[in-house]
Structures are given as structure tokens and as C-alpha cells.
Gaussian input, Z-matrix of N, CA and C with variables (Angstrom, degrees):
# hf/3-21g

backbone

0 1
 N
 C     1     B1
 C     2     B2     1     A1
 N     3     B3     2     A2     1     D1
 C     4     B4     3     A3     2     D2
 C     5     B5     4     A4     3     D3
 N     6     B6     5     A5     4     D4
 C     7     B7     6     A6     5     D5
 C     8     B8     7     A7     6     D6
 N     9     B9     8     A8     7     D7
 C    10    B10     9     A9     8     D8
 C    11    B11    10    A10     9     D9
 N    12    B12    11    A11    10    D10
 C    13    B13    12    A12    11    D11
 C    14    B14    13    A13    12    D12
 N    15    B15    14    A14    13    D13
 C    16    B16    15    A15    14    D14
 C    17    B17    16    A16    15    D15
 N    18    B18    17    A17    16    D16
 C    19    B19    18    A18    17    D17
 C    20    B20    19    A19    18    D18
 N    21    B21    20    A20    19    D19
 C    22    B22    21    A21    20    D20
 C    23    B23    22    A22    21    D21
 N    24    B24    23    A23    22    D22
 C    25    B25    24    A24    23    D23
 C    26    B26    25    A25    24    D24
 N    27    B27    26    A26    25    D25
 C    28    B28    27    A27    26    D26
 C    29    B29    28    A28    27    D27
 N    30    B30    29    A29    28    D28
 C    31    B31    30    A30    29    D29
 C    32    B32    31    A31    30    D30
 N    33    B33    32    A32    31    D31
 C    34    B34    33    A33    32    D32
 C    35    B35    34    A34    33    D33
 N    36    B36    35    A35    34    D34
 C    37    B37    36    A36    35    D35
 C    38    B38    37    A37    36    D36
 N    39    B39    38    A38    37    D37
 C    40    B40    39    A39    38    D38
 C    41    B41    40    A40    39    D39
 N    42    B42    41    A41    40    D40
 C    43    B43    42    A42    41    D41
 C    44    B44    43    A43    42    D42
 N    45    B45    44    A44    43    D43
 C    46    B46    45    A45    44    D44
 C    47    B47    46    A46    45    D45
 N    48    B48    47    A47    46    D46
 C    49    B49    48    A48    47    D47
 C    50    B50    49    A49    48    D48
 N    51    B51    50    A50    49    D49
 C    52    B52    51    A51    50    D50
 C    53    B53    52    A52    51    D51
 N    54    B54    53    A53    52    D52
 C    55    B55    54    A54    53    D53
 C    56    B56    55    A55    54    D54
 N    57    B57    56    A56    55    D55
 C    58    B58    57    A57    56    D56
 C    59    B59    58    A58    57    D57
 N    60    B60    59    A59    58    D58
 C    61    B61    60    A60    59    D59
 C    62    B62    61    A61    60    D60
 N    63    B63    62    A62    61    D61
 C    64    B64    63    A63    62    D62
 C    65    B65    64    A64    63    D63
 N    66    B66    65    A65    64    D64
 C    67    B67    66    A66    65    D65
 C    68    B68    67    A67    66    D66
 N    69    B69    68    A68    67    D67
 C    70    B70    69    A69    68    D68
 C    71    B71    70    A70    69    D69
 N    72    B72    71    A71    70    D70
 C    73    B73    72    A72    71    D71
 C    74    B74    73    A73    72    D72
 N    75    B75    74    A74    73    D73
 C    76    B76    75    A75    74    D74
 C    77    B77    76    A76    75    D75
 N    78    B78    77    A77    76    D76
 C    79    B79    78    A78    77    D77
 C    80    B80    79    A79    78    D78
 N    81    B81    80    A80    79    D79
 C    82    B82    81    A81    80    D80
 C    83    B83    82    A82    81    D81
 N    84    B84    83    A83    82    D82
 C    85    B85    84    A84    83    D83
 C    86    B86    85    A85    84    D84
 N    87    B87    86    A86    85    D85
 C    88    B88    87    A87    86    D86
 C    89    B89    88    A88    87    D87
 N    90    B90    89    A89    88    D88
 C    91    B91    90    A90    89    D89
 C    92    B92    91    A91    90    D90
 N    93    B93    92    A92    91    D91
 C    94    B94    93    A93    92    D92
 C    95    B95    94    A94    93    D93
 N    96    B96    95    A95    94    D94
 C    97    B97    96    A96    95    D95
 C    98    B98    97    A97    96    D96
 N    99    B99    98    A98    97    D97
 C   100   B100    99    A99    98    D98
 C   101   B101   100   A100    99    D99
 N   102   B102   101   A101   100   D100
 C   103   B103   102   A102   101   D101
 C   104   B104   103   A103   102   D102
 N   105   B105   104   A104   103   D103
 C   106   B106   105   A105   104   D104
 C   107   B107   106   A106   105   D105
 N   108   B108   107   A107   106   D106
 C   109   B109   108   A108   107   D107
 C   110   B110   109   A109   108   D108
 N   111   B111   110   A110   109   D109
 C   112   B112   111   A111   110   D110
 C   113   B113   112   A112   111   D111
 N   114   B114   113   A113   112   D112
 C   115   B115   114   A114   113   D113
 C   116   B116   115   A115   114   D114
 N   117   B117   116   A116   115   D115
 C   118   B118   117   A117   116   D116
 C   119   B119   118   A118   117   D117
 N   120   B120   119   A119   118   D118
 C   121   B121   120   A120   119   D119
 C   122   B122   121   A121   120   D120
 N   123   B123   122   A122   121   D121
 C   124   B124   123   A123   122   D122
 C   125   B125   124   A124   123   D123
 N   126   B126   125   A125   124   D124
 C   127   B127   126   A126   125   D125
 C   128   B128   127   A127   126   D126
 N   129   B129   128   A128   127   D127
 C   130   B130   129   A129   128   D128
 C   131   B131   130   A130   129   D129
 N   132   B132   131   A131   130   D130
 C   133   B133   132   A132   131   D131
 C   134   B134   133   A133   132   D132
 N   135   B135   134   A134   133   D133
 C   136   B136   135   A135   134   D134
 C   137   B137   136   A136   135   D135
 N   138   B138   137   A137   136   D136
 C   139   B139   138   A138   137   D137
 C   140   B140   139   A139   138   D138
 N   141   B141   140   A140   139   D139
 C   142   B142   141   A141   140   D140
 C   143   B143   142   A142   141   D141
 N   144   B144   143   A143   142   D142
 C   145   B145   144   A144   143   D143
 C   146   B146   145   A145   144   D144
 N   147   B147   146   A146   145   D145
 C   148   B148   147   A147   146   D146
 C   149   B149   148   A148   147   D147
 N   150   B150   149   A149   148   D148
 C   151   B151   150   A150   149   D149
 C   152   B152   151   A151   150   D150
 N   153   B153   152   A152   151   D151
 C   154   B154   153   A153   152   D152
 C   155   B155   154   A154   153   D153
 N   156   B156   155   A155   154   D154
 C   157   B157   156   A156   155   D155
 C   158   B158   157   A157   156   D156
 N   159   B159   158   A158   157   D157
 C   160   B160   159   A159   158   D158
 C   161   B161   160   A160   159   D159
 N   162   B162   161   A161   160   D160
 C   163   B163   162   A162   161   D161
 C   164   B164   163   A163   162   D162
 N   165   B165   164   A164   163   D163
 C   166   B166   165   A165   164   D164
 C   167   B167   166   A166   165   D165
 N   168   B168   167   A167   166   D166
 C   169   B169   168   A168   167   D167
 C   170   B170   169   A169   168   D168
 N   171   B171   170   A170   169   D169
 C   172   B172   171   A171   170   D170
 C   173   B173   172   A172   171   D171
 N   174   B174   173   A173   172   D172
 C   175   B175   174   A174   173   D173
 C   176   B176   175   A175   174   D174
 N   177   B177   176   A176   175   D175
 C   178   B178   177   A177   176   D176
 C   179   B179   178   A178   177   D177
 N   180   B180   179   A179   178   D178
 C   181   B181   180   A180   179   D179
 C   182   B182   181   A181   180   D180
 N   183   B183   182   A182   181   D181
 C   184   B184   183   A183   182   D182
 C   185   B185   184   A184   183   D183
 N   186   B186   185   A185   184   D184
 C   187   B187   186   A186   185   D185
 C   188   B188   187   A187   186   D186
 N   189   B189   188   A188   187   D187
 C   190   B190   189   A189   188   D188
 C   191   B191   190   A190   189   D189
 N   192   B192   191   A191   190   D190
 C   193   B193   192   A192   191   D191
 C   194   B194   193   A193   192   D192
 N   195   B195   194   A194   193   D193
 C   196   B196   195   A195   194   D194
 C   197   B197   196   A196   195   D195
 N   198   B198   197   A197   196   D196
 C   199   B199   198   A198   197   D197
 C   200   B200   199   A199   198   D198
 N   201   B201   200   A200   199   D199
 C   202   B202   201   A201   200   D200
 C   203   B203   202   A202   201   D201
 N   204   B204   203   A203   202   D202
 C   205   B205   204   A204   203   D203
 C   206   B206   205   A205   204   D204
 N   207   B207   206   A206   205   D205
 C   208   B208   207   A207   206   D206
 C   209   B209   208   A208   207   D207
 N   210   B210   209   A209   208   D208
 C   211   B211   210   A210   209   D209
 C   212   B212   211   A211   210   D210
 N   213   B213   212   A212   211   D211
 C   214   B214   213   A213   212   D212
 C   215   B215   214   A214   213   D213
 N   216   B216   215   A215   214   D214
 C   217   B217   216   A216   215   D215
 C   218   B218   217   A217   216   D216
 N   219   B219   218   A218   217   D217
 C   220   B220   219   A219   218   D218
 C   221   B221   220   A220   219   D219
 N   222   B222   221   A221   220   D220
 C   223   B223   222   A222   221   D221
 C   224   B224   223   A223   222   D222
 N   225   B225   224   A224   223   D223
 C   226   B226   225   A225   224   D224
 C   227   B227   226   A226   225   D225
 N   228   B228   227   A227   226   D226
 C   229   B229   228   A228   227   D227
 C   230   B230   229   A229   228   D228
 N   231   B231   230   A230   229   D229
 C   232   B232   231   A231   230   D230
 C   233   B233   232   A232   231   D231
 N   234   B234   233   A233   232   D232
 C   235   B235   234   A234   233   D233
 C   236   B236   235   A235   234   D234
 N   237   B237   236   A236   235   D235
 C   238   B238   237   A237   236   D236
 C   239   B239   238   A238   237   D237
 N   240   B240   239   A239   238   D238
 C   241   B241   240   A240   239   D239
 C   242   B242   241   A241   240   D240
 N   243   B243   242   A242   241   D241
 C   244   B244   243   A243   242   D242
 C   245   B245   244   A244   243   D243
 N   246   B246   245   A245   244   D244
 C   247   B247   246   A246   245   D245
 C   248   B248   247   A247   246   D246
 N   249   B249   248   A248   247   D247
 C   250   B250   249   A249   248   D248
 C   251   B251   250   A250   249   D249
 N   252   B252   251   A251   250   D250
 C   253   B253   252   A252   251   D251
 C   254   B254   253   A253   252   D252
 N   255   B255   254   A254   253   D253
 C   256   B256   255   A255   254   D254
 C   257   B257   256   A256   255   D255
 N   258   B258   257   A257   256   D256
 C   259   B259   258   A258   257   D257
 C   260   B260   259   A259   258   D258
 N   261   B261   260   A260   259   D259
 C   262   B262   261   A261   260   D260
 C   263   B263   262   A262   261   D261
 N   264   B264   263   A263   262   D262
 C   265   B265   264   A264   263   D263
 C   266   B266   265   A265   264   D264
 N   267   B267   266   A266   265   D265
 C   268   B268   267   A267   266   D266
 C   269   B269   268   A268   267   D267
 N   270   B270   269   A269   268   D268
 C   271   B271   270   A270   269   D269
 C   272   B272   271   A271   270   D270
 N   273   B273   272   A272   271   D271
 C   274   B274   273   A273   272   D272
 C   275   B275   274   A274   273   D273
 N   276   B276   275   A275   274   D274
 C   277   B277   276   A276   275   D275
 C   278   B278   277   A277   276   D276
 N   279   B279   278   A278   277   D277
 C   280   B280   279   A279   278   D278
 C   281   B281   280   A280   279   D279
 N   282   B282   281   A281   280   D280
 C   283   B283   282   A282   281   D281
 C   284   B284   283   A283   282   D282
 N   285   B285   284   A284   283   D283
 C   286   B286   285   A285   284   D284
 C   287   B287   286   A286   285   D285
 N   288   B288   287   A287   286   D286
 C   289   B289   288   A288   287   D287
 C   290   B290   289   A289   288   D288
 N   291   B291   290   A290   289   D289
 C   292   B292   291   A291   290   D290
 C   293   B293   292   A292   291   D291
 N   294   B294   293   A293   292   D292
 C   295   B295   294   A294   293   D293
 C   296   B296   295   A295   294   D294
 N   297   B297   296   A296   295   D295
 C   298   B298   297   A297   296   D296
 C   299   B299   298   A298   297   D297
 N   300   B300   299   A299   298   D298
 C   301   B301   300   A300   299   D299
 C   302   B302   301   A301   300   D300

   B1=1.4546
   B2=1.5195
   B3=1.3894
   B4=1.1870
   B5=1.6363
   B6=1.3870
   B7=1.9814
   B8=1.1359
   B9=1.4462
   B10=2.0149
   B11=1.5791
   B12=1.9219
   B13=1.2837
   B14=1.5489
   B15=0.9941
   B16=1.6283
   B17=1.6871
   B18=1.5795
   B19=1.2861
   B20=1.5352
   B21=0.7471
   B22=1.7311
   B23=1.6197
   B24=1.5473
   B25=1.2964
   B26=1.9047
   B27=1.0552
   B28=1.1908
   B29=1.5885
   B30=1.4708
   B31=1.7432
   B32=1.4582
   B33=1.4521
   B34=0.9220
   B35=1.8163
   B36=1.4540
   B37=0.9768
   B38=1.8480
   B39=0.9985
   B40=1.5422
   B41=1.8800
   B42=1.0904
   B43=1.9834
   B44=1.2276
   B45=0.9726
   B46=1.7609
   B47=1.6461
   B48=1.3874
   B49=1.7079
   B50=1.4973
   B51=0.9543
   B52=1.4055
   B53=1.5163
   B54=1.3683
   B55=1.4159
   B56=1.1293
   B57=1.7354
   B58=1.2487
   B59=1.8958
   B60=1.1703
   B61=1.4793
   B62=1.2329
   B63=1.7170
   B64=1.4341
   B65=1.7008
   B66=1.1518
   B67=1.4566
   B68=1.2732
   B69=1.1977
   B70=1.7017
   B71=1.3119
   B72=1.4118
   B73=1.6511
   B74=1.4720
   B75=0.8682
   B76=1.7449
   B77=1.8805
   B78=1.0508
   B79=1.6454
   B80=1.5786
   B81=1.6402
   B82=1.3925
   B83=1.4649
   B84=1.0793
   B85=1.4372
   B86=1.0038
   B87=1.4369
   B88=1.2311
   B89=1.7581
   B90=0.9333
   B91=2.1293
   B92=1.7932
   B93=1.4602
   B94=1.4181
   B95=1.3544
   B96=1.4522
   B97=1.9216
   B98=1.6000
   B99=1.7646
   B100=1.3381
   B101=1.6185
   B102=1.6642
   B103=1.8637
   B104=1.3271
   B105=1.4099
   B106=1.1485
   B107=2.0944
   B108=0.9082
   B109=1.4986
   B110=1.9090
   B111=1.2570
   B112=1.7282
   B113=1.8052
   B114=1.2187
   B115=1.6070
   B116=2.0905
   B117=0.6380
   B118=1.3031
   B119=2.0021
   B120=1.1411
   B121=1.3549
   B122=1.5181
   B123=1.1727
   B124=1.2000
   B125=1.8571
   B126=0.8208
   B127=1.9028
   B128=1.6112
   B129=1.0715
   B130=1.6917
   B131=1.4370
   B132=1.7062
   B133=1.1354
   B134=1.4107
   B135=1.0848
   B136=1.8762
   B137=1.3088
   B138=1.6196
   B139=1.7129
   B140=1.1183
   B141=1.4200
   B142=1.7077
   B143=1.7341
   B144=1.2284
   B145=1.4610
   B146=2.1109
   B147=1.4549
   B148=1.6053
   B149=1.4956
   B150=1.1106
   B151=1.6695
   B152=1.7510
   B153=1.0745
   B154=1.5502
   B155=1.7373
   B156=1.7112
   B157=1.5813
   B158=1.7530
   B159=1.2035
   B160=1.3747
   B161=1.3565
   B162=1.7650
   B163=1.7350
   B164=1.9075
   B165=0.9841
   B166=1.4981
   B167=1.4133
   B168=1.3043
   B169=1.6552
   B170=1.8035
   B171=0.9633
   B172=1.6564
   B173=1.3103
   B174=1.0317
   B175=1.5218
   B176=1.3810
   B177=1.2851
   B178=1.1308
   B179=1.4001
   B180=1.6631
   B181=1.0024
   B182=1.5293
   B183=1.5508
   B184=1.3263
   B185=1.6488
   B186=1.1119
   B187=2.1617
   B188=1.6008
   B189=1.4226
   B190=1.9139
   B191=1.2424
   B192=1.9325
   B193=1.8881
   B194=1.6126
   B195=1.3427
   B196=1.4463
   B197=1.6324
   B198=1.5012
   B199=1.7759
   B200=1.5276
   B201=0.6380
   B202=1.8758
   B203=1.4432
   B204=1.6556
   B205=1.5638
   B206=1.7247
   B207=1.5612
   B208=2.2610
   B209=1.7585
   B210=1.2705
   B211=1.3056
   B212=1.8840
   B213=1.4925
   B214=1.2298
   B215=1.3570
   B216=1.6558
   B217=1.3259
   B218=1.2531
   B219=1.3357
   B220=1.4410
   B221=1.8843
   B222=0.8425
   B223=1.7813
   B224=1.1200
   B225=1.2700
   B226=1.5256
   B227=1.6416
   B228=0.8163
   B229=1.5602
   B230=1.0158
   B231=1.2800
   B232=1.7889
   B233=1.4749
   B234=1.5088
   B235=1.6771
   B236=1.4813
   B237=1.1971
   B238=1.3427
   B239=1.3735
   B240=1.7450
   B241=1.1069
   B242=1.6292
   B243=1.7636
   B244=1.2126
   B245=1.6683
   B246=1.2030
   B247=1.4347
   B248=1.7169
   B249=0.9235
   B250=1.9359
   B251=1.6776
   B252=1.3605
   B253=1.4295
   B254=1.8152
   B255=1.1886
   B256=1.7563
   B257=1.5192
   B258=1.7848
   B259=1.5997
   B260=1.4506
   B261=1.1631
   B262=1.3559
   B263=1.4333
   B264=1.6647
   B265=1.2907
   B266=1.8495
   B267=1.3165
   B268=1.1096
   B269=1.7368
   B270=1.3053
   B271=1.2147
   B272=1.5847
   B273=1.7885
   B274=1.5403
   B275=1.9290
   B276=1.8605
   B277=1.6036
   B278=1.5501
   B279=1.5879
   B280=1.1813
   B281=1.3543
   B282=1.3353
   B283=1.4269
   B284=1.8276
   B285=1.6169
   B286=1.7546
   B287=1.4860
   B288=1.3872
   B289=1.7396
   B290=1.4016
   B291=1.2051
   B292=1.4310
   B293=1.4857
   B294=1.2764
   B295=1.5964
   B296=1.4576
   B297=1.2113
   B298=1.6219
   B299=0.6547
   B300=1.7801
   B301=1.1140
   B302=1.9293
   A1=110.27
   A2=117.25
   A3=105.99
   A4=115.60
   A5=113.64
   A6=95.55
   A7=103.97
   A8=137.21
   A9=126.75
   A10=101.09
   A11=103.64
   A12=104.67
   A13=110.17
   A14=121.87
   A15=112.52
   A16=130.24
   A17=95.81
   A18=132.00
   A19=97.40
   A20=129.90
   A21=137.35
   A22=116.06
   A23=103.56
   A24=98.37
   A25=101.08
   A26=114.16
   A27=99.86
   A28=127.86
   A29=109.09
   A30=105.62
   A31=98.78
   A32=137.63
   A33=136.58
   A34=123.30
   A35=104.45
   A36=149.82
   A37=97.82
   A38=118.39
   A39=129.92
   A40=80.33
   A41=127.63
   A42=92.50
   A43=128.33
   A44=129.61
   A45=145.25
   A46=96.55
   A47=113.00
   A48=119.89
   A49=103.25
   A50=138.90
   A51=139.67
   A52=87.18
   A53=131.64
   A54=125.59
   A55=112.16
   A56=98.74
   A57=117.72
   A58=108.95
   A59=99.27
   A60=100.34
   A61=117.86
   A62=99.36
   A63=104.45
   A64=132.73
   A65=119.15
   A66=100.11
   A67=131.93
   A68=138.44
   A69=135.17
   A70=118.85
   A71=105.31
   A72=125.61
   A73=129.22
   A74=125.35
   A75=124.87
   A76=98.71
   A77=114.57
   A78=110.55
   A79=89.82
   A80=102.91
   A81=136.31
   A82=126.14
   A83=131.19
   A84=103.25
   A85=111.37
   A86=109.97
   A87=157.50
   A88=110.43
   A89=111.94
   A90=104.87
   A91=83.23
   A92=128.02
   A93=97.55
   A94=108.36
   A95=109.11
   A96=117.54
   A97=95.91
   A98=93.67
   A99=99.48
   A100=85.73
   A101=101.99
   A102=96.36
   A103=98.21
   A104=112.02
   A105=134.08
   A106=117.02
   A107=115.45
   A108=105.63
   A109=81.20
   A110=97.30
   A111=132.40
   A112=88.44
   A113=75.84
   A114=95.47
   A115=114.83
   A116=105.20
   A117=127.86
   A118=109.09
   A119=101.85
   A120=106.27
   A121=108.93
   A122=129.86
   A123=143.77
   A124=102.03
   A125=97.36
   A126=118.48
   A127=100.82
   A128=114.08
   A129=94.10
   A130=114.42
   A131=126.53
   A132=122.61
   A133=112.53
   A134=107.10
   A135=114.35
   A136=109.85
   A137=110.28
   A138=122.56
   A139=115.55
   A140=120.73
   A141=123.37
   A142=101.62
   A143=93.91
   A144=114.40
   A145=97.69
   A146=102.37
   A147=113.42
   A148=97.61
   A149=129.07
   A150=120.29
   A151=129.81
   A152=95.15
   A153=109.06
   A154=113.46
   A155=98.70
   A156=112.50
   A157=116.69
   A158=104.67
   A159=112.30
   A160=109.66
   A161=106.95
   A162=108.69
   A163=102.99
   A164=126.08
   A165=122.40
   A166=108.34
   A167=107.40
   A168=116.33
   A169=106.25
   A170=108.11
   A171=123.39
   A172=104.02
   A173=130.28
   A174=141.00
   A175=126.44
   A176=123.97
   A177=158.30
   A178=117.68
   A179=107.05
   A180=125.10
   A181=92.89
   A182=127.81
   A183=111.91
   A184=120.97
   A185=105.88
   A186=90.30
   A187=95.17
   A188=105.15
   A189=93.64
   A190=135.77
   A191=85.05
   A192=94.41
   A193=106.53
   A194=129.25
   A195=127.51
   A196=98.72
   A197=98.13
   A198=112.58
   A199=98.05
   A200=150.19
   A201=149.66
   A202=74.14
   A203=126.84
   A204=124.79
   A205=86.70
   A206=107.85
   A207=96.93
   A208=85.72
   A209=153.64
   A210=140.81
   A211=92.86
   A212=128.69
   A213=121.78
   A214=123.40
   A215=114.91
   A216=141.84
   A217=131.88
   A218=102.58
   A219=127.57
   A220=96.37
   A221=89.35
   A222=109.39
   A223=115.41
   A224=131.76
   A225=128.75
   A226=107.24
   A227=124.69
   A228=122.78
   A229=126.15
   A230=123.70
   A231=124.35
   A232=101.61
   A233=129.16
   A234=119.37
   A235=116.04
   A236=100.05
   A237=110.11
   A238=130.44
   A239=101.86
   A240=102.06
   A241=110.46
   A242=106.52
   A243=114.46
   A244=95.46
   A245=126.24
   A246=137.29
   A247=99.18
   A248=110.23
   A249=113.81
   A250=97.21
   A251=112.32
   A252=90.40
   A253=135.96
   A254=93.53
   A255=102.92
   A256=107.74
   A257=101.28
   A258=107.61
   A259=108.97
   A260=120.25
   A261=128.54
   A262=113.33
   A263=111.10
   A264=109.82
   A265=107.07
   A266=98.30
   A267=98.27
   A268=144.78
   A269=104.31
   A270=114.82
   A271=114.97
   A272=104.56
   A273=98.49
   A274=104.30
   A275=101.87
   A276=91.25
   A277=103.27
   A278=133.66
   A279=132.05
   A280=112.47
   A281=110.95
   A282=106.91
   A283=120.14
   A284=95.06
   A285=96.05
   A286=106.51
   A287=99.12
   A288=112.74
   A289=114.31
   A290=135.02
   A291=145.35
   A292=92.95
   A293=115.64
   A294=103.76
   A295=94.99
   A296=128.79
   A297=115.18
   A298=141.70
   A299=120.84
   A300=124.28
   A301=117.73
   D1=-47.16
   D2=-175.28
   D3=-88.03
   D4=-1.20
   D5=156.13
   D6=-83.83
   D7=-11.59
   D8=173.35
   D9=-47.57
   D10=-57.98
   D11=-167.21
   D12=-75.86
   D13=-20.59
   D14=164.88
   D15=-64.94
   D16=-25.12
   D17=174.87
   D18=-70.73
   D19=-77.82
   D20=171.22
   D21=-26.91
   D22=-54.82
   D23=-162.77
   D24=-78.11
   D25=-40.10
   D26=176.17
   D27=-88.44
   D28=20.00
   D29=154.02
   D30=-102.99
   D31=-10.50
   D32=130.16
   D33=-5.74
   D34=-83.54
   D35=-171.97
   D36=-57.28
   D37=-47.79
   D38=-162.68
   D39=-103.45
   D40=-40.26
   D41=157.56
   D42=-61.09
   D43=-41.17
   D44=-157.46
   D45=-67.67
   D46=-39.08
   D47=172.05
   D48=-82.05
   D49=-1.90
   D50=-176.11
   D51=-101.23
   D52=-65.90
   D53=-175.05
   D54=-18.36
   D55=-67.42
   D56=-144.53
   D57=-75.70
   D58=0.19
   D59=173.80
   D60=-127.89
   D61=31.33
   D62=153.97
   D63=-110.94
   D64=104.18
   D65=177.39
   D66=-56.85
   D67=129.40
   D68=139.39
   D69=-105.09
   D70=145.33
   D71=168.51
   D72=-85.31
   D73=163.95
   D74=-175.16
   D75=-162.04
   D76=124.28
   D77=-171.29
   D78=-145.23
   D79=171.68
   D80=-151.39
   D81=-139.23
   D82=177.32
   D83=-175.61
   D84=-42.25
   D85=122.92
   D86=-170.02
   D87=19.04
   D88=17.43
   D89=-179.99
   D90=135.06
   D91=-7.86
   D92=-155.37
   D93=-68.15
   D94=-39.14
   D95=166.88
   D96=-101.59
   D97=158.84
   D98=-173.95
   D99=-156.25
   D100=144.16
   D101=170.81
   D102=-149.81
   D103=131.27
   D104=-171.48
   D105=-98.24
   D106=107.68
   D107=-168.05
   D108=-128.97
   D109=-170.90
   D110=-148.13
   D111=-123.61
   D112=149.41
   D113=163.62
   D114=-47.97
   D115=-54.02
   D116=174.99
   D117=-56.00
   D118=-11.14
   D119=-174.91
   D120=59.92
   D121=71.12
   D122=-173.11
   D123=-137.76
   D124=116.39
   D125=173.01
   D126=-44.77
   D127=117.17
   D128=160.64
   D129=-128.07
   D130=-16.49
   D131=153.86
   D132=-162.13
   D133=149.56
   D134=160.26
   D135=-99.17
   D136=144.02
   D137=148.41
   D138=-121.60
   D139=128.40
   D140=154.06
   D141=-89.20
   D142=137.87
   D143=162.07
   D144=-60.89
   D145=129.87
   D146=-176.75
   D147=-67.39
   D148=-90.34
   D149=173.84
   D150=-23.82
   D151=-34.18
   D152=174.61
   D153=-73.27
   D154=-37.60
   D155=173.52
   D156=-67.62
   D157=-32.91
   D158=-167.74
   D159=-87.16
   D160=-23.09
   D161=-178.89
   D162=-92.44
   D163=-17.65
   D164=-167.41
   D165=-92.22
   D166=165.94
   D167=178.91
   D168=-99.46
   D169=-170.66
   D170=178.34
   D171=-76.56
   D172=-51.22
   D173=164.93
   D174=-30.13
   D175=-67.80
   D176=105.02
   D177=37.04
   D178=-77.23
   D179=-154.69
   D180=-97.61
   D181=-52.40
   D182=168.81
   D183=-59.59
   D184=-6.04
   D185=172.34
   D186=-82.52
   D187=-45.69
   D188=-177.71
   D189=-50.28
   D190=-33.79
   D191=178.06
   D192=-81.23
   D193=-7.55
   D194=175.68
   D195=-63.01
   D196=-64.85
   D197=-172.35
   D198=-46.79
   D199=-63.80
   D200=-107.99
   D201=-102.11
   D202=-61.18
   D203=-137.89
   D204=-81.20
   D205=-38.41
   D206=-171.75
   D207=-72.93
   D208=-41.47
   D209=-151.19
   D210=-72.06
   D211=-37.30
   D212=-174.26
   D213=-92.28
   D214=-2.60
   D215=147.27
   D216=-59.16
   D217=-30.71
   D218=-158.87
   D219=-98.31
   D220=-36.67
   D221=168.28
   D222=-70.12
   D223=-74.50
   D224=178.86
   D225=-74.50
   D226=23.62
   D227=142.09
   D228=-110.07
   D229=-9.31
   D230=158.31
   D231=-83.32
   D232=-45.18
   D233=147.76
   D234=-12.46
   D235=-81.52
   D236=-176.43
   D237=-37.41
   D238=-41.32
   D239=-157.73
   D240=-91.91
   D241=-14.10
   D242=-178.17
   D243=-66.67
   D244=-68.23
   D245=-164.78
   D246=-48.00
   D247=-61.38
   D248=176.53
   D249=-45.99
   D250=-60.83
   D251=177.92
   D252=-80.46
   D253=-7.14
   D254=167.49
   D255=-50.45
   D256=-49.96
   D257=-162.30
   D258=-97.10
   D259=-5.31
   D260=148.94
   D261=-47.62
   D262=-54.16
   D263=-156.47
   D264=-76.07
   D265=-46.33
   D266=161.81
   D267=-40.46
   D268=-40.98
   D269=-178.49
   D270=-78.76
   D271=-26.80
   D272=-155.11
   D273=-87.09
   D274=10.54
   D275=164.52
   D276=-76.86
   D277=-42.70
   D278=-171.73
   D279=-76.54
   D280=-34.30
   D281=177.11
   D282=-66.05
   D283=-19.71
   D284=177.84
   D285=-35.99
   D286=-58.48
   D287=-165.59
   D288=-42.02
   D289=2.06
   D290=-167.94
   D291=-104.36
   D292=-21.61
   D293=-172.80
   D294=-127.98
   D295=51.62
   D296=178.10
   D297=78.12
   D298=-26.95
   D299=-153.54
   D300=-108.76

């Protein structure tokens, strides 16, 4: 039982590096902001379009950056959730054996 759970934590472990070397996007009117985060939901950059920056207000620009950053959130948690469940699926033939079955 306890190499299953050792077994676990480190395919665990070997997702979390898979996250993290995945990009997703999340964008805003139309490409003008764009935010790029990781599997892991980790920020890794914003762009405003320069013309788009110079014509918008503060207002504006924070509702876009709300959208762009939950649209690339919203992404790396279906990331996530595929990879969590890949190794889910995988594990839970060996892991049966923990319950009898």
C-alpha cells in the first residue's frame, strides 16, 4: 500500500512539471490584451495592444485584464484537469488493490 501512495505522489509530481510546461492563452477584445499562464495557472505574461493602450481608460482596461487573466485560468484548469485525470485513470487499476478489489 504504501509504494501505491509513493507511486501516486510522484506521478503526481511528474504532472506538476508537465503543467508547468504548458502554455495557455486567455485574450480580450479581440488579441488587444492577451495573458499567457502555465498549466499550473501561473501568470507568465501580459500584452496590451500599444494603440489599444493609448485609446482606453483605466476602467476599461481592468475589465479586459479580468477577462483575458479568468479566460487563461479557465484554460489551465481544463489542462489540469485533463492531466489529473489521465493519471487518475491510470493509477485507479493499481490503486483498486487498496480496496480489494
Amino acid at each position: 500500500m504504501f509504494d501505491k501512495l509513493m507511486e501516486a505522489q510522484q506521478k503526481a509530481g511528474e504532472v506538476k512539471k508537465r503543467l508547468d510546461a504548458i502554455t495557455v492563452t486567455g485574450s480580450a477584445e479581440g488579441g488587444k490584451i492577451t495573458v499567457q499562464a502555465n498549466g499550473n495557472k501561473v501568470v507568465q505574461s501580459v500584452t496590451i495592444d500599444d494603440a489599444f493602450l493609448k485609446e482606453a481608460d483605466k476602467e476599461e482596461l481592468e475589465e479586459l485584464l479580468v477577462i483575458a487573466i479568468n479566460k487563461a485560468m479557465e484554460q489551465a484548469e481544463n489542462v489540469s484537469q485533463s492531466e489529473m485525470a489521465a493519471i487518475t485513470s491510470a493509477m485507479f487499476g493499481g490503486m483498486g488493490g487498496l480496496f480489494g478489489k
